[in-house]
Structures are given as C-alpha cells and as structure tokens.
C-alpha positions, 0 to 999 in steps of 0.5 A: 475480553477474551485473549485470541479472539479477533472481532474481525474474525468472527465477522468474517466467520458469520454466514449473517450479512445482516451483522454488516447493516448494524450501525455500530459495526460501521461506526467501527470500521470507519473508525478503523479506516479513519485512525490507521488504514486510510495513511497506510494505504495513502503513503503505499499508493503514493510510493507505488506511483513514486516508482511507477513514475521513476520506472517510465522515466528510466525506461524512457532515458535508457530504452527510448532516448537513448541517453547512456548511462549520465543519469543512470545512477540517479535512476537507479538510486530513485528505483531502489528507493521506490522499491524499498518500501513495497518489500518492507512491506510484504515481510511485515 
C-alpha cells in the first residue's frame, strides 16, 4: 500500500472512462455509498428541511401573521439549532 495515494485520486486523474465500467470499481463505491455516505448525506438533507421548514414558518408568525414577538424565542432557538449543523459542517 502506497502512503499518500488516494484511490479516488487516481480515478479522477484517469482520462479512461472505461475504468468506471469495471465491476469491482462499482462494487467499491456502492460499498462506500452504503457504509458511510448514504447516513451523512440522509442526516444533512434532513436538517437542511429542519431549517428550511423553521424559517417559512418564522417567516410566517413574524412577516405574514403578524404575531409579535410570543414565540419568537422559540424560533430563534429552532433557527440556531437548524443552523448549527450546516456550519459544523462547512469547517470540517
């Protein structure tokens, strides 16, 4: 095993798209996708909706409705939460 060389390195470095039609390169990445991307990308888009869902609706109370500020807090609590993922996520 070489120390500092990727696998996925050198695929995306090959100019060959016939290394993409080999079985054992698609065994891999559904392995891959399988064991670790698939539950990453699952809990992200689930907390991109979290927020999105807490934003519309704070946007509502707020802008729309017109309800002041009696729930206010909780929104923002619910907009820090649903925020705090996504940035963890950018610094990693």
């Amino acid at each position: 095993m070489c120390e500092g060389v990727l696998l996925v390195n050198q695929f995306f470095d090959s100019e060959e798209l016939e290394i993409f039609d080999c079985q054992l390169l698609k065994d891999l990445l559904q392995f891959k996708w399988n064991m670790f991307a698939r539950r990453l990308h699952t809990f992200g888009c689930s907390m991109h909706f979290f927020y999105l869902g807490t934003i519309m609706a704070y946007i509502n109370m707020v802008y729309i409705e017109n309800f002041g500020s009696e729930n206010q807090q909780l929104y923002t609590l619910l907009l820090g939460l649903g925020i705090s993922y996504p940035a963890a996520y950018d610094t990693i």
